[in-house]
N, C-alpha and C positions, 0 to 999 in steps of 0.2 A: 169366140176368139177375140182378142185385142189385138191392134197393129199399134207397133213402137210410132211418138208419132214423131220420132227423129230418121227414124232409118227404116221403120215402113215393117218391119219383122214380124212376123204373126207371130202371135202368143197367146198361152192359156189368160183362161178370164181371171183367173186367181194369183198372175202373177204381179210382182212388185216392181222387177227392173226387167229390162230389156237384157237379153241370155245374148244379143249381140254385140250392142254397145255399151249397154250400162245403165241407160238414161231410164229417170223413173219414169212408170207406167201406173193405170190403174186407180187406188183411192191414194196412194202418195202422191202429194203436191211438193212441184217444186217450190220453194218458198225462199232461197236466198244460193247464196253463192260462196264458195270458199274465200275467207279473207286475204291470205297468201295469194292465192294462185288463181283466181276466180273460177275454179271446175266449179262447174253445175252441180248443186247438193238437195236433195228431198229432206224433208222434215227431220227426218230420224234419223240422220247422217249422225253418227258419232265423230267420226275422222274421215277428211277427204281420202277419195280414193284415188286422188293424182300424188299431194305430196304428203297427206297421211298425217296433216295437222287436223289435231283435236281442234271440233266446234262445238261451238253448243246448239245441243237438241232444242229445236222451240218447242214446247211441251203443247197437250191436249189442254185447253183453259175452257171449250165451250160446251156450253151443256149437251146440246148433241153431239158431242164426242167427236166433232171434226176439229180437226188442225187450227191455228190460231198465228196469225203471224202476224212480226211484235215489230213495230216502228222505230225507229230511230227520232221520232219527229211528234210532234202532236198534234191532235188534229181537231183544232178549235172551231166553233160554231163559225169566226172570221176568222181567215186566214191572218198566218204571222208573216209580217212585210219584214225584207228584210234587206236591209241599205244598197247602193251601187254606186259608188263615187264616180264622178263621170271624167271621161279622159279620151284618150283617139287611140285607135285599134284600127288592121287591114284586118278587112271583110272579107268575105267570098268565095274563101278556099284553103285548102289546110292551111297553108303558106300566107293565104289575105289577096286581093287582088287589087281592092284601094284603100284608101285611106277615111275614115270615118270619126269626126269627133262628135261625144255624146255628152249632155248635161245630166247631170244627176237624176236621179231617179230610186224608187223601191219596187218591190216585186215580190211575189207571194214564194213561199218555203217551199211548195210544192204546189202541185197543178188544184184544183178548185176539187176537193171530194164532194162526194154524192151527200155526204153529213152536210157539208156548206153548202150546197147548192138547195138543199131539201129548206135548209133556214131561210133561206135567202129568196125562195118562191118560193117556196109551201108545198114542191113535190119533187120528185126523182124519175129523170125519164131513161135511168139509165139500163141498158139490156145486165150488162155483166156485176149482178148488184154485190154490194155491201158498202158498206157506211164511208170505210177507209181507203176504200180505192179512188182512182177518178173517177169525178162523171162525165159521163161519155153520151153519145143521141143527144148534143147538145148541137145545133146552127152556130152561125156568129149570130145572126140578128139577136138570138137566145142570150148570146154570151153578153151581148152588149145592155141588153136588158138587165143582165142579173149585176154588170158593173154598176150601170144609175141605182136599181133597187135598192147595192147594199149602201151607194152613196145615202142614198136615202135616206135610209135607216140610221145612219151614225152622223144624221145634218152636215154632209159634204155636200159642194157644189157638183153635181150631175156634169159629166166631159162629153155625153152625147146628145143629141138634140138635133128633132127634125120641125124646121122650120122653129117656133119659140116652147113648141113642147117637147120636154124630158123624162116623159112618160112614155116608151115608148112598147108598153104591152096590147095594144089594140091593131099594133100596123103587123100584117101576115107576112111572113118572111119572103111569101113570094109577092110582096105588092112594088112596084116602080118605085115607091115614096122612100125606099130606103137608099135609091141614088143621092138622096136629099140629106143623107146625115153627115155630121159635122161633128167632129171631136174639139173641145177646146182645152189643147194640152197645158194652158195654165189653170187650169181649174185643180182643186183640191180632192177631186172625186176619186174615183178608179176606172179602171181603164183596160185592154188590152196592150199588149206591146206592139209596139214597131216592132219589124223585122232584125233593124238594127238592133234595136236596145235588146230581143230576145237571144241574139248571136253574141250580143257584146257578156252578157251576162252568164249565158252557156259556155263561155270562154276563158271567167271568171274574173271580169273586170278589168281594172288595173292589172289584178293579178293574172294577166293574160297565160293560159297554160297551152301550149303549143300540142295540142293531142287532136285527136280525130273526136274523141266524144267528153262531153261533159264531165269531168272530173276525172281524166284520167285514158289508157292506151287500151286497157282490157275493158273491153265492150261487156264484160259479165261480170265486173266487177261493179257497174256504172248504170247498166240498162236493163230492162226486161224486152224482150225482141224475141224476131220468129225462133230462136235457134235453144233459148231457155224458157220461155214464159208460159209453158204448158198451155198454148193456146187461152191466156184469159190476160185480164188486166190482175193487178197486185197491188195490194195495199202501199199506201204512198210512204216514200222514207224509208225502204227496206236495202235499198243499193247505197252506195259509197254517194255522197255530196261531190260537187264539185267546191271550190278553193272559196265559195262565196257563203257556202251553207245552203246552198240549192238543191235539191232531191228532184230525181227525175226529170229534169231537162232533157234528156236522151234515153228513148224509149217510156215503157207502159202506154201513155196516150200522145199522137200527133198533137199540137197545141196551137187551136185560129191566134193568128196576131193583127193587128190592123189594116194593114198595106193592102192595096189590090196587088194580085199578083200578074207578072209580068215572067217570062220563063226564062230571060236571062237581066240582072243586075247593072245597071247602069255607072259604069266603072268609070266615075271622075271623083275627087274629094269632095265630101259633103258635110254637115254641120246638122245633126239632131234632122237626118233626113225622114220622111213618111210616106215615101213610094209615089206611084201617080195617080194622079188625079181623079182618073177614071178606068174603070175596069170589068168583066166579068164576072171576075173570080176573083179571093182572098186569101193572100197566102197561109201555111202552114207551116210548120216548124217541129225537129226533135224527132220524128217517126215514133214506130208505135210496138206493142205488144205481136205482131205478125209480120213488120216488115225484116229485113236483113239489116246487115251492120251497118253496108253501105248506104241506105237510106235514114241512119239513127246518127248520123254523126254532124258535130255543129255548125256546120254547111249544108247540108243537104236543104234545096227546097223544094215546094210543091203546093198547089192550089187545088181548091176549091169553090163553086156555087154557093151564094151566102145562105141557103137555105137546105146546102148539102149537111147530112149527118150522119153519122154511122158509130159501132161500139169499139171502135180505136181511135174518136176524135173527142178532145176535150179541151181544156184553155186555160190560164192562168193568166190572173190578173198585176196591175203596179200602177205607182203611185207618182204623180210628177214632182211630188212633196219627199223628196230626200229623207229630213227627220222623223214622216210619219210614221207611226205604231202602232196594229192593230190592239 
C-alpha cells in the first residue's frame, strides 16, 4: 500500500493520484506547476485540474523511460552571473524594517548544480543526485572552498583567505582556524552573499517586488517546498524567476550566505552591511524542498554550524564585480 504524501490516505500500490485529494503519487513526479493558477501538476498533466488550462506534457527523453524535466535556464559547467545594480531597500520583513543601501554586485542564475560543483572539485557529495538539481551535503567551509577553486580556475583574485593562504582544502571544517577567515569584498573572485545582498536580490533589486517570496505571491508558482516538491529537490530553473532572472531563490535548497548568524537583525541603517564579527553559526537563506511557505519567503532566516550539512542545504555564489560574466 502507498500513503498520499499530502494528506496521509492509503492507497493501492498501482495507483497514480490520490482518490482524496488529487495529489500525484507513486512513479508520477511532480515536476512543475500550473502557469495560470499555480495547482500542483504531475508530468502528464494535459490541463489543470483547477482552471483547466492546457500545459504542456514534459515528455519521456531518457533512456530508462523516466520523466525528464526541462529548464527554463542552462546549466553550464560555470555558472551564468547575472547583474544587480545596487541601490537601498528596507530589510527584515514583508514590509522592511530598516533601511539598507547595497553596492553593486552579480550573483549566480540559480543555486550551484551538482554539474558545477562536480567541475569545480572533481566530485558530488550530494544525497538527492542528478546533474541539474542543486548540490546539497555541502558545509559553508565546502562552499567557500569551491568560491576560491573556481576563482582559481578563471585567474580571479581568491575573496577568502586564512592567514596569507587561499587554498583552503587542507583545513577540516571542524578545525578552530576557520575563526580566522577573511573575505576581501574587493577582490574580483567569487564569493558567497551577504545576507543583505541575498534579500536584496530575492526581492529583485531595484526592481523591489513587495511579495512574500521571490518572484511573486503564489508560493507554487515560485518555489519547490514541503507542500509540492514530492519530498526531493528539482532540477534548477523549472519555477517562475523572479524580476532579476533569478530561479529558485525561494525553496528547492536553503542557501549558506556569509554573515554569522545572530537570531534577530540589528535594525539601524547600514551601508553594504556583513553581519558580526563573530559568531557560532552561519546564516541561511530561501528555505528548502521540506520546509513550509512560511519559512520560503524573502525574510525568513535561520542558521547553522559551519560544518553543518544535510540534502536541503546548498549555496549560490556573486561577484563584487558588477560587469562580470561567466
Amino acid at each position: 500500500m502507498l500513503n498520499c504524501i499530502k494528506c496521509n490516505t492509503k492507497l493501492p500500490d498501482a495507483a497514480n493520484f490520490c482518490s482524496n485529494c488529487g495529489f500525484p503519487v507513486g512513479s508520477i513526479k511532480v515536476c512543475r506547476s500550473c502557469p495560470a493558477c499555480g495547482t500542483t501538476l504531475s508530468a502528464i498533466d494535459k490541463f489543470c485540474s483547477q482552471c483547466g488550462k492546457a500545459v504542456r506534457v514534459i515528455k519521456d527523453t531518457t533512456a530508462n523511460g523516466s520523466l525528464h524535466e526541462v529548464s527554463h535556464t542552462r546549466n553550464d559547467s560555470v555558472p551564468r552571473m547575472v547583474p544587480v545594480k545596487g541601490g537601498t531597500f528596507l530589510m527584515g520583513s514583508l514590509t522592511g524594517d530598516f533601511q539598507v543601501t547595497l553596492s553593486s554586485f552579480c550573483v549566480s542564475e540559480t543555486p550551484i548544480t551538482q554539474k558545477q560543483y562536480a567541475y569545480v572539485i572533481g566530485k558530488n557529495p550530494s544525497k538527492l543526485q542528478g546533474e541539474n538539481r542543486p548540490v546539497e551535503m555541502v558545509n559553508w567551509c565546502e562552499a567557500l572552498i569551491f568560491c576560491n577553486t573556481l576563482s582559481a580556475i578563471q585567474g580571479l583574485t581568491p575573496c577568502y583567505q586564512i592567514g596569507q593562504m587561499t587554498d583552503l582544502q587542507s583545513f577540516d571544517a571542524n578545525s578552530p582556524v576557520w575563526k580566522r577567515i577573511a573575505c576581501n569584498f574587493n577582490a574580483n573572485g567569487y564569493r558567497l552573499l551577504t545576507e543583505a545582498e541575498w534579500e536584496y536580490a530575492a526581492r529583485g533589486g531595484r526592481n523591489i517586488m513587495p511579495t512574500r517570496y521571490a518572484g511573486g505571491s503564489d508560493i507554487n508558482q515560485v518555489a519547490w517546498y514541503g507542500e509540492n516538491s514530492d519530498i526531493t529537490t528539482h532540477t534548477v530553473g523549472l519555477k517562475k524567476p523572479n524580476s532579476l532572472g533569478l530561479y529558485d531563490m525561494c525553496g528547492n535548497v536553503t542557501e549558506w550566505c556569509w554573515d554569522y548568524y545572530e537570531p534577530h537583525l540589528i535594525p539601524n541603517s547600514q551601508t553594504d552591511p556583513r553581519g558580526p564579527a563573530i559568531g557560532a553559526m552561519h546564516s541561511k537563506r530561501g528555505g528548502c524542498w521540506l520546509d513550509d511557505a512560511e519559512q520560503c519567503t524573502v525574510f525568513y532566516r535561520s542558521g547553522s554550524i559551519p560544518s553543518g550539512k544535510s540534502s536541503s542545504l546548498g549555496f549560490r555564489i556573486c561577484r563584487s564585480d558588477f560587469n562580470a560574466k561567466a
